[in-house]
PDBQT receptor file of N, H, CA, C and O in Angstrom, charges set to zero:
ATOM      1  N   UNK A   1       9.521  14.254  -0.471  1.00  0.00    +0.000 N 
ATOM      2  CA  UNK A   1       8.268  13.803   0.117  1.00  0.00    +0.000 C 
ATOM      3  C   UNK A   1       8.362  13.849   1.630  1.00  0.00    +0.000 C 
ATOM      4  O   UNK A   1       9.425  13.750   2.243  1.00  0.00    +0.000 OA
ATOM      5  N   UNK A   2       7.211  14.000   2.166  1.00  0.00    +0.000 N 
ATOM      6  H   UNK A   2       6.348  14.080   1.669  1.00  0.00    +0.000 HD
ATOM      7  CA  UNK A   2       7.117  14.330   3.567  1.00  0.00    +0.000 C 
ATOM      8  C   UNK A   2       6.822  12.885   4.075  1.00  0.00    +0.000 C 
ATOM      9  O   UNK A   2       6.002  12.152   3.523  1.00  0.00    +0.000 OA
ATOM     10  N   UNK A   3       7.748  12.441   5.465  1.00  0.00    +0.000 N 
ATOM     11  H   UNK A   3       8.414  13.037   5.914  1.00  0.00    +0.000 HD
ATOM     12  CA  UNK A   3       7.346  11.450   5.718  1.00  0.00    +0.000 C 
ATOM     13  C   UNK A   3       6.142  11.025   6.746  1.00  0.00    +0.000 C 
ATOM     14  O   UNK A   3       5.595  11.939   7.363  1.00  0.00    +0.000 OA
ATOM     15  N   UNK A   4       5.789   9.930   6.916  1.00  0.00    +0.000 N 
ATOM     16  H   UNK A   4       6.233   9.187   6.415  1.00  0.00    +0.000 HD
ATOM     17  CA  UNK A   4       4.177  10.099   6.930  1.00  0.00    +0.000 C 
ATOM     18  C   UNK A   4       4.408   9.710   8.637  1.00  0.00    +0.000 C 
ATOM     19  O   UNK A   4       3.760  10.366   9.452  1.00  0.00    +0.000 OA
ATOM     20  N   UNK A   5       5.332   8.646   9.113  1.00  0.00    +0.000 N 
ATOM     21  H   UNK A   5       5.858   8.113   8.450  1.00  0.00    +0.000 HD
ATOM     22  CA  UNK A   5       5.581   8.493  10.867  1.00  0.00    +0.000 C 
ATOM     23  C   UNK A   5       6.512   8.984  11.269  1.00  0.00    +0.000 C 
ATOM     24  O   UNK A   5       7.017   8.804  12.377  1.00  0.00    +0.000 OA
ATOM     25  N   UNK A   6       6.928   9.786  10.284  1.00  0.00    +0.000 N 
ATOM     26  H   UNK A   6       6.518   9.933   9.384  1.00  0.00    +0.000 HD
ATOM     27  CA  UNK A   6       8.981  10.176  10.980  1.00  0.00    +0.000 C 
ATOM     28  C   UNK A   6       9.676   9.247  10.393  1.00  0.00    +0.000 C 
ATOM     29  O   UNK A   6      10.851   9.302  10.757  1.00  0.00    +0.000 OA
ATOM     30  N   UNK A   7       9.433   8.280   9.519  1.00  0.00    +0.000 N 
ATOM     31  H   UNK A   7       8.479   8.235   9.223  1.00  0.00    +0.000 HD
ATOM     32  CA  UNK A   7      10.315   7.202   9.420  1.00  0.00    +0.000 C 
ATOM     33  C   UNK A   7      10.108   6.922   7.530  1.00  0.00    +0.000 C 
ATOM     34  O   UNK A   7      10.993   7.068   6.687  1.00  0.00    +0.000 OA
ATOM     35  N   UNK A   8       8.837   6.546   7.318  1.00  0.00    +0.000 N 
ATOM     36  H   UNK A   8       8.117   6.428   8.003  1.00  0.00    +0.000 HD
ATOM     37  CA  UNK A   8       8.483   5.613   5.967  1.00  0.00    +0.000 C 
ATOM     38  C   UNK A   8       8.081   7.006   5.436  1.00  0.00    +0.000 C 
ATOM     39  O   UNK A   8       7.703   7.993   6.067  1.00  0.00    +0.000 OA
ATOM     40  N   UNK A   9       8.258   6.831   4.138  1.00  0.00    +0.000 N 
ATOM     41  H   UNK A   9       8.565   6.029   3.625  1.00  0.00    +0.000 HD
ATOM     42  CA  UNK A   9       8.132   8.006   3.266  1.00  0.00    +0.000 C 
ATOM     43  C   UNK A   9       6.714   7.511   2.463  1.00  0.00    +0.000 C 
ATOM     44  O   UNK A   9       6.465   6.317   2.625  1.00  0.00    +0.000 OA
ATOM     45  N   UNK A  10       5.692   8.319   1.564  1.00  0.00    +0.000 N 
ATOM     46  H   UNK A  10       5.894   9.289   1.432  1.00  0.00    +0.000 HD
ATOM     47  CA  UNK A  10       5.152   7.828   0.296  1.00  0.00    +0.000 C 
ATOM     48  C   UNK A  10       6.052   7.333  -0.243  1.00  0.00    +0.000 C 
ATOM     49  O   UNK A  10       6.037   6.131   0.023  1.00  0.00    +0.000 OA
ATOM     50  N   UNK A  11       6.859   7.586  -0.873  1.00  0.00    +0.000 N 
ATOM     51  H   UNK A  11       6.871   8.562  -1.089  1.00  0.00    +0.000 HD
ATOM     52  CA  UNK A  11       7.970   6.666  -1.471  1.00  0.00    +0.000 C 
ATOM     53  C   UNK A  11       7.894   5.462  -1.580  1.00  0.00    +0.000 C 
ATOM     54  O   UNK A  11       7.566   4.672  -2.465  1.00  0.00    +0.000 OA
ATOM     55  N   UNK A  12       8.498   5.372   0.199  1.00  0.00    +0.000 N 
ATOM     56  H   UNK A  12       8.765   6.014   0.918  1.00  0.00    +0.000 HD
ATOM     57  CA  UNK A  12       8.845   3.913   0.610  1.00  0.00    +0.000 C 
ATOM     58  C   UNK A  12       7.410   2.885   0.554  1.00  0.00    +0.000 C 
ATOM     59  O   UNK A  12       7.442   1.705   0.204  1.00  0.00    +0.000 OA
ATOM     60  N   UNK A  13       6.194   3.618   0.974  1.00  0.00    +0.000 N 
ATOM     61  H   UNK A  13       6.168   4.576   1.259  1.00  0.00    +0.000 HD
ATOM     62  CA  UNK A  13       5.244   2.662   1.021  1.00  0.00    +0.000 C 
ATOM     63  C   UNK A  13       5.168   2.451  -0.635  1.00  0.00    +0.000 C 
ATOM     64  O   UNK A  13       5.101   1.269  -0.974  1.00  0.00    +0.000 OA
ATOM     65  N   UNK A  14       5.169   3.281  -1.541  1.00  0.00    +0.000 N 
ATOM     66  H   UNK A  14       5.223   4.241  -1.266  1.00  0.00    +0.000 HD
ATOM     67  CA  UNK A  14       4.862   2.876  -3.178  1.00  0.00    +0.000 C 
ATOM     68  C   UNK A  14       5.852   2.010  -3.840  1.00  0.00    +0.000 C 
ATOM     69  O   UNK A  14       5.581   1.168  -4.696  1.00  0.00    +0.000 OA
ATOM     70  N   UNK A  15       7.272   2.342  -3.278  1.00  0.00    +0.000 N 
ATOM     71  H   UNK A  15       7.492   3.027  -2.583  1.00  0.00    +0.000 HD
ATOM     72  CA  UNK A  15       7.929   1.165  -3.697  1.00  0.00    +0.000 C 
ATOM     73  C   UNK A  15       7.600  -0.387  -3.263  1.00  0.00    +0.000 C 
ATOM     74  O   UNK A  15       7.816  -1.334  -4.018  1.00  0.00    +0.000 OA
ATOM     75  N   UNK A  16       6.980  -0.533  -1.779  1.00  0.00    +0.000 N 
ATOM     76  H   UNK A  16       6.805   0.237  -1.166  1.00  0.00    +0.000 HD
ATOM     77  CA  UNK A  16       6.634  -1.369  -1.541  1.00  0.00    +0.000 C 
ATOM     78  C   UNK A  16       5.694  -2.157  -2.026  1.00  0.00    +0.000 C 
ATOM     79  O   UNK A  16       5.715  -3.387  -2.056  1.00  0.00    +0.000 OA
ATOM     80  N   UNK A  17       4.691  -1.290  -2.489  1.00  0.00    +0.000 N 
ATOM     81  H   UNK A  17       4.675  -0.291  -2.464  1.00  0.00    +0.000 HD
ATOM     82  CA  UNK A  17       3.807  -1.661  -3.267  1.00  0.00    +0.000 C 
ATOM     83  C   UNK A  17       4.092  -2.459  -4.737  1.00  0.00    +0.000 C 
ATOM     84  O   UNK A  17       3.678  -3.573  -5.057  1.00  0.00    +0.000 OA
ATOM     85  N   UNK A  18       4.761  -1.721  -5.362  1.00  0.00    +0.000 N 
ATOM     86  H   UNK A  18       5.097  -0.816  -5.101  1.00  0.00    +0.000 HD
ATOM     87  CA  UNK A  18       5.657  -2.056  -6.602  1.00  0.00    +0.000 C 
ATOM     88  C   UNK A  18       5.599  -3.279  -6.946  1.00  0.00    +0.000 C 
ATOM     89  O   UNK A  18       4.947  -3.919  -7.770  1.00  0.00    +0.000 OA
ATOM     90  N   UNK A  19       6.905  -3.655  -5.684  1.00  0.00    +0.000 N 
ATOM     91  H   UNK A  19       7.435  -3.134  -5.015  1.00  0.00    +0.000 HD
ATOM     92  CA  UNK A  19       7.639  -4.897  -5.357  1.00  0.00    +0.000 C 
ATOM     93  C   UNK A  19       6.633  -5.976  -5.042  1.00  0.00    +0.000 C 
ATOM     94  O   UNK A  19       6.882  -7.151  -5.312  1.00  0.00    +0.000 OA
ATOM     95  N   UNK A  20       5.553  -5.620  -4.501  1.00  0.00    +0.000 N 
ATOM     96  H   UNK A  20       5.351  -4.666  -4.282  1.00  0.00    +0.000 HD
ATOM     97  CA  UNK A  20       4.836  -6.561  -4.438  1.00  0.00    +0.000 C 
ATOM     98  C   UNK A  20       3.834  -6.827  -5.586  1.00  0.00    +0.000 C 
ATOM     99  O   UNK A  20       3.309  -7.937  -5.673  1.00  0.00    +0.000 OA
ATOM    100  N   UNK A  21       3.516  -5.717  -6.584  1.00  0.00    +0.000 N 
ATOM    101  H   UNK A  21       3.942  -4.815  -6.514  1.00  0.00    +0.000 HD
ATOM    102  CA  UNK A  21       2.456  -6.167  -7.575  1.00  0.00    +0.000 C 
ATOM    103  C   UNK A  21       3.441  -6.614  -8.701  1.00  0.00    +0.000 C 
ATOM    104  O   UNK A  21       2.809  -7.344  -9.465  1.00  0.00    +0.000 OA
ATOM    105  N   UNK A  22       4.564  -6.490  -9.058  1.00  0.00    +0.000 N 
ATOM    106  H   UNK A  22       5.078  -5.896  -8.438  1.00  0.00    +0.000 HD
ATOM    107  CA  UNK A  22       5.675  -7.282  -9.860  1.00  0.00    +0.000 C 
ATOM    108  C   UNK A  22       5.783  -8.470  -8.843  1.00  0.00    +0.000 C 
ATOM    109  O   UNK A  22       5.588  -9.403  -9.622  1.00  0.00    +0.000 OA
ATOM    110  N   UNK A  23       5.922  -8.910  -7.911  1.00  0.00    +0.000 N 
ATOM    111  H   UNK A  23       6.081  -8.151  -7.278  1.00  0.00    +0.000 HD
ATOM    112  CA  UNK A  23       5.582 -10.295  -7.516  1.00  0.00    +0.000 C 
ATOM    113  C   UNK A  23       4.498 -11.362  -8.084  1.00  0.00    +0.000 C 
ATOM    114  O   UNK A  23       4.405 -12.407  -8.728  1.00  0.00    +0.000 OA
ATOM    115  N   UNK A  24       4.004 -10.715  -7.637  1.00  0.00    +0.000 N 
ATOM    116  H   UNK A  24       4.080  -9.866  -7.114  1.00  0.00    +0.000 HD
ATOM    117  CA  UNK A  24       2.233 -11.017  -8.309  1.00  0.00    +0.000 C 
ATOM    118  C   UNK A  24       2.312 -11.745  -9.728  1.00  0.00    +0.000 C 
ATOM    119  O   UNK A  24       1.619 -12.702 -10.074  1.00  0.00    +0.000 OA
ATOM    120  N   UNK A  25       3.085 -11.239 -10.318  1.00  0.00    +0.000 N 
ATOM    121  H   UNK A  25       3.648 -10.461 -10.036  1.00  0.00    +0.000 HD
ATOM    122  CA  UNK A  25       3.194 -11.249 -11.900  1.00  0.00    +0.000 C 
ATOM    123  C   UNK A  25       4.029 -12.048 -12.478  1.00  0.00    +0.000 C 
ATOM    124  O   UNK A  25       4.103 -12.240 -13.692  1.00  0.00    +0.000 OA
ATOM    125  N   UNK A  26       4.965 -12.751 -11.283  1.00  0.00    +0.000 N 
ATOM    126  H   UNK A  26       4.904 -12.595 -10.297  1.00  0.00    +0.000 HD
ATOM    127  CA  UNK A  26       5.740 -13.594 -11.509  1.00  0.00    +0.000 C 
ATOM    128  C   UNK A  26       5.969 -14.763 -10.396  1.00  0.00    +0.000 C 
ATOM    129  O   UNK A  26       6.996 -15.354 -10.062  1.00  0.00    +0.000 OA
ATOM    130  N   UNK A  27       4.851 -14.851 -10.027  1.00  0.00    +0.000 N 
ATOM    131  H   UNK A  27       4.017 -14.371 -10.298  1.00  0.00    +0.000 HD
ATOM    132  CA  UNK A  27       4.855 -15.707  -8.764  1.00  0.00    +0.000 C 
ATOM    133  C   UNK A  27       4.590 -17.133  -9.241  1.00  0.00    +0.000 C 
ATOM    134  O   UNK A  27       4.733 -17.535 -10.396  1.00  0.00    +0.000 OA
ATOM    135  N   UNK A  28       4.171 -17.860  -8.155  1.00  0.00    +0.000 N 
ATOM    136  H   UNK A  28       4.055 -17.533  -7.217  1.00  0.00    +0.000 HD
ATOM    137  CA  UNK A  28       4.390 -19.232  -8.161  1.00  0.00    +0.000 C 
ATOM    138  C   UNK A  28       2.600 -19.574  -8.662  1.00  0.00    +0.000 C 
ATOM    139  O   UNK A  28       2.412 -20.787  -8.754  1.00  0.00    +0.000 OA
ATOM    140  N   UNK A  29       1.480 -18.819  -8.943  1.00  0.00    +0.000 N 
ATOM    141  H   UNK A  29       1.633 -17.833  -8.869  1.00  0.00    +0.000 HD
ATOM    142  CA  UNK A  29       0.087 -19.038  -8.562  1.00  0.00    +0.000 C 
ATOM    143  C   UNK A  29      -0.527 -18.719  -8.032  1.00  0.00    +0.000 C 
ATOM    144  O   UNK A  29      -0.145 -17.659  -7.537  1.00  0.00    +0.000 OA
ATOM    145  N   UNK A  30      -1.861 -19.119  -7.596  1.00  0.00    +0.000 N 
ATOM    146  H   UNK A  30      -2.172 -19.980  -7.999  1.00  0.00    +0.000 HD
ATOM    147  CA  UNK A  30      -2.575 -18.493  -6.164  1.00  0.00    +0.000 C 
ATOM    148  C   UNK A  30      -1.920 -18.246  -4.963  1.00  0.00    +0.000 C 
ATOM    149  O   UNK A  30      -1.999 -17.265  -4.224  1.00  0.00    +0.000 OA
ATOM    150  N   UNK A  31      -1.611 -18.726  -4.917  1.00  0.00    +0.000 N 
ATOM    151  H   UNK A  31      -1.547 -19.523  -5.517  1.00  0.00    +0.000 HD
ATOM    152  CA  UNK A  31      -0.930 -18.957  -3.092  1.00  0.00    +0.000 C 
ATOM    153  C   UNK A  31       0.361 -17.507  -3.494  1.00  0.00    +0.000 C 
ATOM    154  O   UNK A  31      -0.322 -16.575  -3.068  1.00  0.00    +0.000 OA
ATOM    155  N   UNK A  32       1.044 -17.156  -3.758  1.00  0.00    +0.000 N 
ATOM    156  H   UNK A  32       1.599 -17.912  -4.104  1.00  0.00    +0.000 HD
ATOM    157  CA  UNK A  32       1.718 -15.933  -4.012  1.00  0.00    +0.000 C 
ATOM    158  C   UNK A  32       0.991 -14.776  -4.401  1.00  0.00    +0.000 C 
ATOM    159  O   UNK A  32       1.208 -13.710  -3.825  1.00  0.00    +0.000 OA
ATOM    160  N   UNK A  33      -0.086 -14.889  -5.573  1.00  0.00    +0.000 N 
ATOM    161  H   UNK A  33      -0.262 -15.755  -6.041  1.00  0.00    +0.000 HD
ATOM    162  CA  UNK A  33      -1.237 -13.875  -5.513  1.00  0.00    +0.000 C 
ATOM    163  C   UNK A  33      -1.611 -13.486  -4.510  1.00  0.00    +0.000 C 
ATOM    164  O   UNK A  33      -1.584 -12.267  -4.341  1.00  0.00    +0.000 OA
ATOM    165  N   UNK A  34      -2.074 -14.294  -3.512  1.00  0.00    +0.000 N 
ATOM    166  H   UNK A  34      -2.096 -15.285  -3.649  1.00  0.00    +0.000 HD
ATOM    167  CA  UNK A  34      -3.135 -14.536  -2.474  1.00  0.00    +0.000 C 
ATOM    168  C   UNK A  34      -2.304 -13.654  -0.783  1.00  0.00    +0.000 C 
ATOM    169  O   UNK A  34      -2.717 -13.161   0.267  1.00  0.00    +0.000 OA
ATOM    170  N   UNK A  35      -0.756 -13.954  -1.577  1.00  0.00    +0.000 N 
ATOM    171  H   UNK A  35      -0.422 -14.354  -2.429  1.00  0.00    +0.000 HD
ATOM    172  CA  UNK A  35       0.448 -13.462  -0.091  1.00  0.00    +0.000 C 
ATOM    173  C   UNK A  35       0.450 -11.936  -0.841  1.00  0.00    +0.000 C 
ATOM    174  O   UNK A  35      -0.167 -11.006  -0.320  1.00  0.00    +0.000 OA
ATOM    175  N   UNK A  36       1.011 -11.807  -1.789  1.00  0.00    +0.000 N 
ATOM    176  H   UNK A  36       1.512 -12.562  -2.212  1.00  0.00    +0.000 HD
ATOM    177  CA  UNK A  36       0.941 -10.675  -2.458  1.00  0.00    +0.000 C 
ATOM    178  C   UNK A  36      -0.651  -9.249  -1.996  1.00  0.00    +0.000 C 
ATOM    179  O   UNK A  36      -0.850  -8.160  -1.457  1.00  0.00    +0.000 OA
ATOM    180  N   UNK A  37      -1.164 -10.091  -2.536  1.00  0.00    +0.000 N 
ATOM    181  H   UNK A  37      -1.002 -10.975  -2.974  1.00  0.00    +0.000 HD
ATOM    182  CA  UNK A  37      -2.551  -8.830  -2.369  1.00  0.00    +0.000 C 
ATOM    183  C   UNK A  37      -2.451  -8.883  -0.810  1.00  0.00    +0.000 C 
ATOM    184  O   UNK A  37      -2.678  -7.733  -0.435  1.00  0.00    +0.000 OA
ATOM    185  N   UNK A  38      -2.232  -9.632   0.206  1.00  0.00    +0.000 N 
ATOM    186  H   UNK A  38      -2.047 -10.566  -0.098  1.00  0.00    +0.000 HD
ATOM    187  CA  UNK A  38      -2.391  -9.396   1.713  1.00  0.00    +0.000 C 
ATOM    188  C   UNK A  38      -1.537  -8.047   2.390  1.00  0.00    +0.000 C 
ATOM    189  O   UNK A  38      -1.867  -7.124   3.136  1.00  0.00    +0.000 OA
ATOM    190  N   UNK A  39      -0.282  -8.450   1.721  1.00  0.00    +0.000 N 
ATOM    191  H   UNK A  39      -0.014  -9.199   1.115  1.00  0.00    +0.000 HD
ATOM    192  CA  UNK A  39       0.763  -7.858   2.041  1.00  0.00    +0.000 C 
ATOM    193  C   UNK A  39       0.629  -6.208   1.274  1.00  0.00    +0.000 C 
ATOM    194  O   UNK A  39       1.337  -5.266   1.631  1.00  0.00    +0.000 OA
ATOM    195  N   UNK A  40      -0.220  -6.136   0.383  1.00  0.00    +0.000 N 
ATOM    196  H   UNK A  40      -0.795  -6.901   0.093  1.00  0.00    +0.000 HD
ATOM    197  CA  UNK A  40      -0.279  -4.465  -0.039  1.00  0.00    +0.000 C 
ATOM    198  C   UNK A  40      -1.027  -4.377   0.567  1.00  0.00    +0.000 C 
ATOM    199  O   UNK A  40      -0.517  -3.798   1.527  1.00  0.00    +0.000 OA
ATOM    200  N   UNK A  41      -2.162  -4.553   0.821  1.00  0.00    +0.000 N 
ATOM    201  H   UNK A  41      -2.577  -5.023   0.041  1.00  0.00    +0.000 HD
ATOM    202  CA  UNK A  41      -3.281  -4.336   1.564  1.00  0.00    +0.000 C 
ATOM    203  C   UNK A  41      -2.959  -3.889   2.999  1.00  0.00    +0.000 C 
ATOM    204  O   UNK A  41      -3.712  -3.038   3.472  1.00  0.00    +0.000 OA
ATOM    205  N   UNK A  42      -2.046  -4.297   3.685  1.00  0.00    +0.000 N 
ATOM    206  H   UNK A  42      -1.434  -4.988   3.301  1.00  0.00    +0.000 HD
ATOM    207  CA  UNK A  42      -1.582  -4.585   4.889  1.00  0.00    +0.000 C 
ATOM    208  C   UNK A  42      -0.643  -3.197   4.791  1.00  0.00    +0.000 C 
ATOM    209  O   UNK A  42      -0.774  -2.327   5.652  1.00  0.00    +0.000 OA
ATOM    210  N   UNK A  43       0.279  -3.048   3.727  1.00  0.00    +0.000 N 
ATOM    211  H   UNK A  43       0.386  -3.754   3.027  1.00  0.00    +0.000 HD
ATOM    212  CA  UNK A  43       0.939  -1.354   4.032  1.00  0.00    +0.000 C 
ATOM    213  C   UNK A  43       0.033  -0.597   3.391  1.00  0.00    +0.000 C 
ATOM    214  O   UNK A  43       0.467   0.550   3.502  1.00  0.00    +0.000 OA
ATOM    215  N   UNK A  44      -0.905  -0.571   2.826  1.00  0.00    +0.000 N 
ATOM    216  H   UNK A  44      -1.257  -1.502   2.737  1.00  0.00    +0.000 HD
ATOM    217  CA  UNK A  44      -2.131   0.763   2.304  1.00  0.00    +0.000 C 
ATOM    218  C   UNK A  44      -2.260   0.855   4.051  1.00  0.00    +0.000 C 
ATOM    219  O   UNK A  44      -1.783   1.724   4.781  1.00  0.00    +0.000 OA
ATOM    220  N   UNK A  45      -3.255  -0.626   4.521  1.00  0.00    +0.000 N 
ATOM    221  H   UNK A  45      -3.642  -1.332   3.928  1.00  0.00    +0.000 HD
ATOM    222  CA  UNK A  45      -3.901  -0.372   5.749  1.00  0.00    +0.000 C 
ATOM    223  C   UNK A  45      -2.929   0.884   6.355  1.00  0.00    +0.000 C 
ATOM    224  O   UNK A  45      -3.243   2.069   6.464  1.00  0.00    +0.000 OA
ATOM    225  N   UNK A  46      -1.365   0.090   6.793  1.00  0.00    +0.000 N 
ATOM    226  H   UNK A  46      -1.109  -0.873   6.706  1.00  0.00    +0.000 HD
ATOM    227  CA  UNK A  46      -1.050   0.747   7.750  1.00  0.00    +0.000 C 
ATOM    228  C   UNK A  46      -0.076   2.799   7.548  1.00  0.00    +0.000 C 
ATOM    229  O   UNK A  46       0.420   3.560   8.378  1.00  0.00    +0.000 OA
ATOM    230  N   UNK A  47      -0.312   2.888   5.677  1.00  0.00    +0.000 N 
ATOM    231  H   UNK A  47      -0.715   2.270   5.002  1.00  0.00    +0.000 HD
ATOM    232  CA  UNK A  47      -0.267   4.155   5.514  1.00  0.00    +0.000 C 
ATOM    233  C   UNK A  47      -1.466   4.794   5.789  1.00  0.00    +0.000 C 
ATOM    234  O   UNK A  47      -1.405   5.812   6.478  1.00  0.00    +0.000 OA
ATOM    235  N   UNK A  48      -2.322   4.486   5.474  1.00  0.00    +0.000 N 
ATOM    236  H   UNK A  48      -2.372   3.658   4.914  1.00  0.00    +0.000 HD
ATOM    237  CA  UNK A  48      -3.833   4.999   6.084  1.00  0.00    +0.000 C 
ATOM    238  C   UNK A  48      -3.966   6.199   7.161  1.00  0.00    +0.000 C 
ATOM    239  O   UNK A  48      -4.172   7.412   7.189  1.00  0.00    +0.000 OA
ATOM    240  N   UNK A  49      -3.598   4.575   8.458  1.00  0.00    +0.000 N 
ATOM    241  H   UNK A  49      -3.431   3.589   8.435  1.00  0.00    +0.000 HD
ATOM    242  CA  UNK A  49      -4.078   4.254   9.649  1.00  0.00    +0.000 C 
ATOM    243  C   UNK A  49      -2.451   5.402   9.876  1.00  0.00    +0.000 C 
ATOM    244  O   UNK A  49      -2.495   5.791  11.043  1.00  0.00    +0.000 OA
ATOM    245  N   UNK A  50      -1.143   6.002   9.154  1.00  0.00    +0.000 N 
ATOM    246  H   UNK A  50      -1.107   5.686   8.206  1.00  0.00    +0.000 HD
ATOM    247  CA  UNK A  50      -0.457   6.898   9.786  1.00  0.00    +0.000 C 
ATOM    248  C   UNK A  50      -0.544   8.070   8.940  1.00  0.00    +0.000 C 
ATOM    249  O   UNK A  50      -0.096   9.132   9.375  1.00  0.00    +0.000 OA
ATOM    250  N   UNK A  51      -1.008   8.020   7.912  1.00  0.00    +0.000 N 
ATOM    251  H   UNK A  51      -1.372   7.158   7.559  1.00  0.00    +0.000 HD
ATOM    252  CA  UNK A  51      -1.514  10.028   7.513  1.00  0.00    +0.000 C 
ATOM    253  C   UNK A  51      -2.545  10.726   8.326  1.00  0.00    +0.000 C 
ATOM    254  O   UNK A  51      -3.508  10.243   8.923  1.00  0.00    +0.000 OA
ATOM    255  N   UNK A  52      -2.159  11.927   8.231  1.00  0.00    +0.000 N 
ATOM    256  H   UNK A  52      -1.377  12.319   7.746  1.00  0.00    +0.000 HD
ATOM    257  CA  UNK A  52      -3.124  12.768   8.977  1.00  0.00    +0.000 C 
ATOM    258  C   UNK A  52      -4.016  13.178   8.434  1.00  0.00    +0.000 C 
ATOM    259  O   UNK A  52      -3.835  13.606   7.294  1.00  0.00    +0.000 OA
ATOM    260  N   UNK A  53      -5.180  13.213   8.950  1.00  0.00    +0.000 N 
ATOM    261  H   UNK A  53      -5.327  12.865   9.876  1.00  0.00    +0.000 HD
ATOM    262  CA  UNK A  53      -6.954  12.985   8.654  1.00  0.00    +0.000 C 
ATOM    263  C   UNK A  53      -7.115  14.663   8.031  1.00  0.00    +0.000 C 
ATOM    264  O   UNK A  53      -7.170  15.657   8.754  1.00  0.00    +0.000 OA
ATOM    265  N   UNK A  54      -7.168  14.665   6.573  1.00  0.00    +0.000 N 
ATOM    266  H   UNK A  54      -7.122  13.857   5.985  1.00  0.00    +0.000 HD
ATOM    267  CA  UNK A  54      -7.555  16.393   6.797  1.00  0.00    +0.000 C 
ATOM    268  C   UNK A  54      -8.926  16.131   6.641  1.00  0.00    +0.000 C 
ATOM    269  O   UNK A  54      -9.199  16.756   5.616  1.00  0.00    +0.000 OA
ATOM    270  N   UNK A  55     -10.270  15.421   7.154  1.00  0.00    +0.000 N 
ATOM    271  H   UNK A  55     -10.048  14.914   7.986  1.00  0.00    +0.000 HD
ATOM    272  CA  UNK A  55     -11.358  15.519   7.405  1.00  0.00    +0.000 C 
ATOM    273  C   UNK A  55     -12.593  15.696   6.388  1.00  0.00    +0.000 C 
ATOM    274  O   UNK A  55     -13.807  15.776   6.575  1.00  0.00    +0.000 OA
ATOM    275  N   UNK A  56     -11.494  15.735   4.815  1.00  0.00    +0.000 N 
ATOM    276  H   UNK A  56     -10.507  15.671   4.663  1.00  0.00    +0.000 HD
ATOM    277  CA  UNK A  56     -12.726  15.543   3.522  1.00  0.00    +0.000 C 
ATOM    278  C   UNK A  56     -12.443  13.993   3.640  1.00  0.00    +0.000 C 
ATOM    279  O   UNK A  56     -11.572  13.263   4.113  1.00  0.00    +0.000 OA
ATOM    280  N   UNK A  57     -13.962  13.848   2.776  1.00  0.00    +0.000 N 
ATOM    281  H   UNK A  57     -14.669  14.442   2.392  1.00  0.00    +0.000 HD
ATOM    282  CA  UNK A  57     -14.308  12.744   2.502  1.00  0.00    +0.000 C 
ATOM    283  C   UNK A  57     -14.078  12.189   1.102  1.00  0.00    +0.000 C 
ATOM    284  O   UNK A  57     -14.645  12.994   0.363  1.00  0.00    +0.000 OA
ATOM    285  N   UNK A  58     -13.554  11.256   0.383  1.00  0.00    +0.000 N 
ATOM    286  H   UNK A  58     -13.094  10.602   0.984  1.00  0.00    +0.000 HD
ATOM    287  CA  UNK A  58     -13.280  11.508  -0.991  1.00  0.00    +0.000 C 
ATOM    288  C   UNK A  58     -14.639  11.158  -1.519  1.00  0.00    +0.000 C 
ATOM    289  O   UNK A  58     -15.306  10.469  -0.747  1.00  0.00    +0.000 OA
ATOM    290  N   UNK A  59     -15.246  11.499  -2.747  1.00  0.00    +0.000 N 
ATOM    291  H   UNK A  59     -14.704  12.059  -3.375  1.00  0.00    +0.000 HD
ATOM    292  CA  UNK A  59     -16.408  11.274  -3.338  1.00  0.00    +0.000 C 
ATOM    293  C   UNK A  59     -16.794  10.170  -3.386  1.00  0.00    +0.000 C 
ATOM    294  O   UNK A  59     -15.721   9.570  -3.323  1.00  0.00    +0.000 OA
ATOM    295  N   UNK A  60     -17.836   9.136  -3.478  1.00  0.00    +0.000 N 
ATOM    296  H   UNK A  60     -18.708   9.624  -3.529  1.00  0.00    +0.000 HD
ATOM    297  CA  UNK A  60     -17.885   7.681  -4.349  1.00  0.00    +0.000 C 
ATOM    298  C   UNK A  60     -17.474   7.923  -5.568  1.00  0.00    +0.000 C 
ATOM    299  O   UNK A  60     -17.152   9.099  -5.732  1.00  0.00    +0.000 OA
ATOM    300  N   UNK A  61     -17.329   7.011  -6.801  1.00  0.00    +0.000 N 
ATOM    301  H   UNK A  61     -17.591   6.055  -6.668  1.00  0.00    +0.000 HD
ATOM    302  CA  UNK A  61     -16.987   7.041  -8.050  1.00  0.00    +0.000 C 
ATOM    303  C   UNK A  61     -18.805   7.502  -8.587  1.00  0.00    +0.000 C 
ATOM    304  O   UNK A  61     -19.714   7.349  -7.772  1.00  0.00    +0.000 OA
ATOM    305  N   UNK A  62     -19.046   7.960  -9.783  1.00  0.00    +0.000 N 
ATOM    306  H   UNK A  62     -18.307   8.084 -10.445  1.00  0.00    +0.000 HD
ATOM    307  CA  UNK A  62     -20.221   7.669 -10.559  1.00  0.00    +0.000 C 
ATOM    308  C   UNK A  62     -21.051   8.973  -9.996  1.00  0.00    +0.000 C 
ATOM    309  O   UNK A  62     -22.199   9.189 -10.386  1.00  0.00    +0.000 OA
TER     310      UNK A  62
């Protein structure tokens, strides 16, 4: 896999992801749900915000 800053791979951000939705699943309740969904949200954001734009738009669903 090609890495996306020179540094973090897809990989690395999907494992991250992982690790955090198996958290989720064994957490303490809301309050770990609530850290959980921030924290993927937060490396989607910042894989996003470092792939390069090839300028399509993806469809809506429906």
């Amino acid at each position: 896999m090609s890495a996306i800053d020179g540094k973090t791979t897809s990989a690395d951000v999907f494992s991250k992801v992982g690790a955090a939705a198996q958290a989720v699943t064994v957490g303490d309740g809301e309050r770990a749900g609530a850290e959980t969904i921030s924290s993927v949200a937060a490396v989607l954001a910042k894989e996003r915000s470092l792939a390069p734009h090839s300028g399509r738009r993806l469809k809506p669903p429906g």
